[in-house]
N, C-alpha and C positions, 0 to 999 in steps of 0.2 A: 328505248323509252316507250316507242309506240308499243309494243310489244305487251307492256303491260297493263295496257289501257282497255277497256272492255268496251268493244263498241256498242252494246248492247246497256250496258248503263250509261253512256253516251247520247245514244239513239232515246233513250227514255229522259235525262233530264232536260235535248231541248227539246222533244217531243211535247213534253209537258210543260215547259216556259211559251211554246207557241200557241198552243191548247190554252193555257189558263190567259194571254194574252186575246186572243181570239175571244173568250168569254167575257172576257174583262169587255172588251170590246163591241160587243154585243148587247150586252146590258147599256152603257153607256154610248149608244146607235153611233157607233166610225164603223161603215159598211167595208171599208178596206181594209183596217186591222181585224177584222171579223172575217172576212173570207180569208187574210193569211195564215189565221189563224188556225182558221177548220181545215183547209186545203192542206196543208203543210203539218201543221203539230197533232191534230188525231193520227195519220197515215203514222208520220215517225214515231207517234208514242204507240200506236198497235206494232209496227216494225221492232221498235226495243222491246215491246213485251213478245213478242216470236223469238227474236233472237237469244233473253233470258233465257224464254222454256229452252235451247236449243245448244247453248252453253257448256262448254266445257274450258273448267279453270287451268290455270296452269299448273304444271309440275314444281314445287318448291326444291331449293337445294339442302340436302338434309344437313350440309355443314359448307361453308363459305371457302371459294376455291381462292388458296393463296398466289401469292405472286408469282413464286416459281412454278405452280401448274398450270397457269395460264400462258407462262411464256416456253415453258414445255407446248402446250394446245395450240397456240400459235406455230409453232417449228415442224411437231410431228401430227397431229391430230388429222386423220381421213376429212372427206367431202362426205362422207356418210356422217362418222360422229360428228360432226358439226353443221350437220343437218337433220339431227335426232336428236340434239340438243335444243336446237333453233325450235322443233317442231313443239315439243312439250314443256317450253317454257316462254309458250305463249298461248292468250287464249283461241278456243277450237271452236266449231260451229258444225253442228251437224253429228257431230259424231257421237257415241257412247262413250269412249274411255280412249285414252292416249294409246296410239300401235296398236290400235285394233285389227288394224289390217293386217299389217304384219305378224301376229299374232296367229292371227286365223291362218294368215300363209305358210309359219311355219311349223304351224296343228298343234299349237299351245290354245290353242281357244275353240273348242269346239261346240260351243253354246256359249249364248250370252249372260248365263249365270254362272258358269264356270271360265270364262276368261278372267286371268289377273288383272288385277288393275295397281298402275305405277303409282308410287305413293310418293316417290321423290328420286332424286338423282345428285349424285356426286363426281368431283373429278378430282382425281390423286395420281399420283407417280406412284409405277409397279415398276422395280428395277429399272426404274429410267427411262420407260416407258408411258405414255400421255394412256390414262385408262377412264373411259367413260363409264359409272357405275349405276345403273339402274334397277331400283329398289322398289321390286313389286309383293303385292299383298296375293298368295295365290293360298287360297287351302282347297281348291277342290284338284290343282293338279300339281301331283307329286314331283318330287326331286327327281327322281328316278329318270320321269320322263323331260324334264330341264334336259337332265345330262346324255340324254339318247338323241336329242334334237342339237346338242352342241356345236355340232362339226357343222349342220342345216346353219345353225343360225350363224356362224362364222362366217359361212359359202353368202348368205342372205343378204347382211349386213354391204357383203365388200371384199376386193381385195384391201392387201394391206394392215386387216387386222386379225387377232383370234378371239373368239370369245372363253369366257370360262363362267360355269354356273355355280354358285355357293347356297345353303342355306343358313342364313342368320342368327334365326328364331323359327317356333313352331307357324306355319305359314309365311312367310318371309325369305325370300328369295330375293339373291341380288344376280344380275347380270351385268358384266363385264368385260365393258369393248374396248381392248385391247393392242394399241397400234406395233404392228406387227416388227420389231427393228431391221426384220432381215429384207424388208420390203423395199 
């Protein structure tokens, strides 16, 4: 539940409840509720307004995981996928785009207007298998080079799974982490 709470719009409305108290306060002379005010609700509401500009939302799921893929997720799913799930379906701070790092690590992103950016993510049964599916927007880097980094981004990820790269639609790539059965 925290997960999907922004602390940054957080940070701004009691920023602003202490702020307009403080003013309130101020005009009608209570020197106490005028210094908690100033002290406390300007700081947090410029705090919330940083953390806005600094903001990154979370990843939505592009279709609602049923019961049995979640108690597949539960039995087979890695400490990697379910910590690449955890990562981008929460909000971010600081960053450009979800897996930027990893991206750049494994030379899917080598400038910041050519890095994909994750548009959403899925979880489904592949032959019985728990598959974590991530669904990125890339048009500036080809299929080709997805599927040359494959085996990279298998190794990257973790034991325990494989990945496989598909394209969807024209720019549209999915990536696909795969718990490994023989593992």
């Amino acid at each position: 539940m925290f997960r999907k709470i922004s602390l940054a719009n957080l940070a701004l409305v009691v920023g602003f409840i202490l702020a307009a108290v403080g003013f309130g306060a101020y005009f009608t002379d209570r020197p106490t509720l005028n210094l908690a005010g100033f002290f406390y609700g300007i700081p947090l509401l410029l705090g919330g307004l940083a953390l806005k500009a600094a903001e990154l939302e979370p990843a939505e799921f592009s279709e609602p995981t049923t019961p049995e893929v979640q108690l597949l997720r539960e039995h087979q799913a890695t400490e990697t996928q379910n910590q690449v799930r955890k990562d981008v379906t929460r909000f971010r701070y600081g960053q450009p785009a979800h897996l930027d790092d990893a991206l750049e690590r494994l030379g899917l992103a080598p400038t910041d207007e050519e890095r994909p950016m994750l548009q959403g993510l899925r979880e489904v049964s592949l032959d019985g298998a728990y598959g974590l599916i991530l669904e990125f927007h890339s048009p500036l880097i080809p299929l080709e080079l997805w599927e040359e980094k494959q085996a990279k981004i298998a190794t990257f990820f973790g034991p325990g799974l494989h990945a496989k790269v598909s394209q969807t639609a024209e720019d549209q790539i999915e990536l696909a982490l795969i718990t490994d059965a023989k593992a």
